[in-house]
N, C-alpha and C positions, 0 to 999 in steps of 0.2 A: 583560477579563473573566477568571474564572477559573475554573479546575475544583473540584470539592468538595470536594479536599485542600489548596486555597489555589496552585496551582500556577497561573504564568498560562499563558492562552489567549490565541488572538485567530482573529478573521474576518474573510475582506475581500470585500467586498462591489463585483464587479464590474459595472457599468450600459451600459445603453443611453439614450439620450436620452429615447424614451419607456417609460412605466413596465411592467413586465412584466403579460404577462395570463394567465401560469400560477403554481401556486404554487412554493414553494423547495424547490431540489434542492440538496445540501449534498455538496462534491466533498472527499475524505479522500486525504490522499495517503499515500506508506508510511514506512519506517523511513530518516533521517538526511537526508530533502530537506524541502519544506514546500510550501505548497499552490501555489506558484509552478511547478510541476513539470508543472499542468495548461495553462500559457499556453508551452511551449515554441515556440522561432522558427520556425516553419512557416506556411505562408499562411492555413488557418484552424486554430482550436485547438477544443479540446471546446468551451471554455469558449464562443469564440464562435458554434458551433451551438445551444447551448442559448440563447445570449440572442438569437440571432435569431429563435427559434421562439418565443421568451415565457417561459425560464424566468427566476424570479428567482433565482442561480445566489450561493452562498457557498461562498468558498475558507475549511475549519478549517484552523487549526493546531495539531496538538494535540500530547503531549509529546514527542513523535519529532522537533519542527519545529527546523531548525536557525536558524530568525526568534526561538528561544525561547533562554532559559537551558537550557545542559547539564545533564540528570541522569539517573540510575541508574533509569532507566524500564523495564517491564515489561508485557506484554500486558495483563494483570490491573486494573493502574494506570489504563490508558488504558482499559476496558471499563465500569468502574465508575464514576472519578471525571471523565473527559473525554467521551465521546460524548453519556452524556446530558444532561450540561453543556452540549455546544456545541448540541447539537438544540435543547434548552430555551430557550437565547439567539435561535435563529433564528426560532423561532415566536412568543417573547416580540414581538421586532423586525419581523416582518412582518404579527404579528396573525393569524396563520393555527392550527388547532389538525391538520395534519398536515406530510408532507414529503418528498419521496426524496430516496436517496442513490446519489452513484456511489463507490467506494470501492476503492481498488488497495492491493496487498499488504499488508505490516501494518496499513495503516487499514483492511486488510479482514479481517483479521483476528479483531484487536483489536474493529472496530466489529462482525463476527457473532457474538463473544465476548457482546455486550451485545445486540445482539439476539433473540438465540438463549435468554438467561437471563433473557429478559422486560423490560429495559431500558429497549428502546428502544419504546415501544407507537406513538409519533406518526409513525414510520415507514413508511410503507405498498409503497412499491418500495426496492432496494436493488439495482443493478448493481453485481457484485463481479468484478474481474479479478486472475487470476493463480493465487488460493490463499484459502479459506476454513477450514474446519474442519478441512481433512485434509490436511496439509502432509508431500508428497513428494517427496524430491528427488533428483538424481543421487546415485551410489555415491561419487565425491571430494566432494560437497561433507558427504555423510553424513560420512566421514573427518574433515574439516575441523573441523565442527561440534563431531564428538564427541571427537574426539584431538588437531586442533591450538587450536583453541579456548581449553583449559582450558589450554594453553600460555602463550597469547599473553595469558590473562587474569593469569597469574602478573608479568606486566611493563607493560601497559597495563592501563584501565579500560575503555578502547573504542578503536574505530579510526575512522579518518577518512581519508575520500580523499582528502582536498586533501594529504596529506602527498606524496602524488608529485609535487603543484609547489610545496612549502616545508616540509619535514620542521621541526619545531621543536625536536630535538634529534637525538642520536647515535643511540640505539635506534630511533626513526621513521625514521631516512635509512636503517639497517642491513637495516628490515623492507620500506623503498621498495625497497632495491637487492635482494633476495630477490625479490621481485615483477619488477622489470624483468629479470630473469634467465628468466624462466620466460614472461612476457607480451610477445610481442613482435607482435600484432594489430596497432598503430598508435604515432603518436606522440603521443598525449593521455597524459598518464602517469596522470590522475586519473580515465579510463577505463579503464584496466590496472586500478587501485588499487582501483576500485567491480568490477572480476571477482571478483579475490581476493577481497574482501569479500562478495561476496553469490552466488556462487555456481559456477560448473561452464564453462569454454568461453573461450575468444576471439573478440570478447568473450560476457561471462554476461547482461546484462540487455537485451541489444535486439542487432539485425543491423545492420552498420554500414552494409549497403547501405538499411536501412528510414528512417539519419538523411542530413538533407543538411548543406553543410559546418556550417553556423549554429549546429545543433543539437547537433552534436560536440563545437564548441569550446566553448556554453555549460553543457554537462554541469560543465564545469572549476567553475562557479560556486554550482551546485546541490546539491550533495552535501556533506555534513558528517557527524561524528563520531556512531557507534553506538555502544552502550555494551556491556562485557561483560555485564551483567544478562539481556539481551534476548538472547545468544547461547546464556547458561548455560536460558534460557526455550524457547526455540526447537530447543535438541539433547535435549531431554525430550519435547519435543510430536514432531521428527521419531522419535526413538527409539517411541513410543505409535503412532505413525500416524496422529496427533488431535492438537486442540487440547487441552494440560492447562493446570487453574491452578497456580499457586507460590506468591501468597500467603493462601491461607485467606480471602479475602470468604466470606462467607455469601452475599453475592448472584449468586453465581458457581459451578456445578457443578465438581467437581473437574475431570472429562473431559466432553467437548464429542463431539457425535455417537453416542452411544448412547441417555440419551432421547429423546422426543419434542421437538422445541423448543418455546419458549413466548414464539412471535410469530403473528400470521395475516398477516406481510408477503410479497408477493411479490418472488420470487428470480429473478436473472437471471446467469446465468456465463458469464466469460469466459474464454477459453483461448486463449491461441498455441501452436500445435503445437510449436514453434520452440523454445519455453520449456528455460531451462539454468540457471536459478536456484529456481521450483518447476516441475515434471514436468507436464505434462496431466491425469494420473490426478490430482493434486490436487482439482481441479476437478469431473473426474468424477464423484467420491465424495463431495464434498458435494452435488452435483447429487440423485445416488441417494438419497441420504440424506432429503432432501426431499422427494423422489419419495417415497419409502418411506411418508412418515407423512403427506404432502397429496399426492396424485396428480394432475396435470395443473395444478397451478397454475404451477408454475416453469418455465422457461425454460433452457438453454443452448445456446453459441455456439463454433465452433472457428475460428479464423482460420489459415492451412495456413502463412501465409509470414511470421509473426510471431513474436518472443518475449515479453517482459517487459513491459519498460519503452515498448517502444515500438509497441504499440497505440495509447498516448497522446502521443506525441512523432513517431510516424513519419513522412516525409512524403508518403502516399497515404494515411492515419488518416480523413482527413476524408470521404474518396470508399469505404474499404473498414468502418470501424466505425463512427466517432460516426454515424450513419443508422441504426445499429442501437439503439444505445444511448439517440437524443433517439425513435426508433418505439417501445422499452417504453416510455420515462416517460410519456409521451403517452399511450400506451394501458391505462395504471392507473384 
């Protein structure tokens, strides 16, 4: 399939032997992994709660996914010409005329980009974890974003973890060994590589005590190339304290969080206190936000010993959140 600027997409569509008896909950992952990032090696995964209970549960890929062709992607991109691309496909595909979605960092983004601007109407719940509307982050990784960023985009187009176990030239191995100087948390070098890259701590996107060994060493395989576009995106929107747009759709507000939205989906948040890539108050404030203008409709959630990434990867995920998260879908 494809998005509505010809870019491809794809879905995969995980089963159970018997046919589901809920309808489709559509799992978004976020910036430079792919929707394989919800099946990490842990005894049970979201994915498998959801199809125990009955959901009929699709993994998108959408232009962030390292399953795709590399390009100069942008929130914007992905809010307009992917979400309601892949939503479209799955309702086409299951014959259903609604859907929920769980949806982690830039696919959470990017998909309440498109939510929020009226996009997505088939929609009805949406589990967002990490960061919505109003992306906050630590004081270094502000720095990063806004002063080393516009550095590192003068020599690359984007960056990729995998370079801390196979740099492809001299400047990649120069910018590995900068990072191994400074990151010394463990010996995954492509977890060192995904801190720097995304945010604030040793390490930034999850506690290394929340993965067990499996899941550590297959982070090494998960993680692919961001492009500077999406950083040059992203240090504008931290700069605003909101999501902005970049490139002029008409379907798309310039700044995100000051009208009204124009969805009547229900919202559910999630946050790891723990969080070192976006802050809590992230989450917060789009929480408020929805408060503000539907009162009692939405939902959030704080997890005390969690960060990032690994709500969905951790291994007690199964026993402290997915029970959260398969109790809203259910209860839409």
């Amino acid at each position: 399939m494809t998005a509505t600027d010809g870019l491809p997409l794809n879905l995969v569509h995980p089963r159970r032997e018997q046919p589901p008896t809920r309808g489709p909950v559509v799992l978004v992952h976020g910036a430079g992994v792919r929707g394989n990032v919800f099946r990490a090696p842990v005894r049970r995964t979201l994915v498998d709660v959801l199809l125990d209970a009955g959901h009929d549960v699709w993994l998108a890929n959408w232009r962030a996914s390292i399953d795709l062709p590399a390009t100069d992607w942008t929130l914007d991109q992905a809010a307009v010409h992917d979400h309601p691309a892949l939503v479209k496909a799955v309702l086409e595909r299951t014959g259903r005329d609604s859907c929920q979605a769980v949806v982690h960092c830039q696919g959470s983004t990017s998909f309440m980009m498109s939510a929020a601007a009226g996009l997505l109407p088939e929609v009805e719940t949406v589990v967002a974890n990490a960061v919505a509307l109003h992306p906050i982050v630590p004081r270094w990784s502000r720095f990063k974003i806004s002063r080393l960023a516009p550095l590192v985009a003068r020599v690359f187009d984007g960056i990729d973890p995998r370079w801390g176990d196979d740099a492809p030239g001299p400047f990649e191995a120069a910018l590995v060994g900068v990072v191994k100087a400074f990151h010394h948390e463990c010996n995954n070098a492509v977890c060192r590589m995904v801190s720097f890259t995304y945010g604030t701590g040793f390490p930034a996107l999850w506690r290394h005590e929340n993965l067990n060994t499996g899941t550590h060493a297959w982070v090494r395989t998960e993680f692919g190339r961001v492009p500077m576009t999406f950083f040059a995106q992203m240090a504008r929107c931290v700069a605003a304290g909101r999501l902005v747009s970049v490139d002029g759709f008409a379907e798309l507000p310039a700044v995100f969080g000051v009208e009204p939205p124009t969805t009547s989906a229900k919202f559910v948040f999630l946050r790891g206190e723990r969080n070192q890539c976006f802050l809590p108050e992230s989450m917060r404030r789009t929480y408020s936000y929805f408060q503000e203008h539907q009162p009692g409709r939405h939902r959030q959630y704080s997890f005390r010993d969690y960060g990032h990434l690994d709500v969905f990867m951790g291994r007690r995920s199964a026993t402290d959140i997915f029970p959260i998260i398969a109790r809203e879908l259910e209860s839409a």
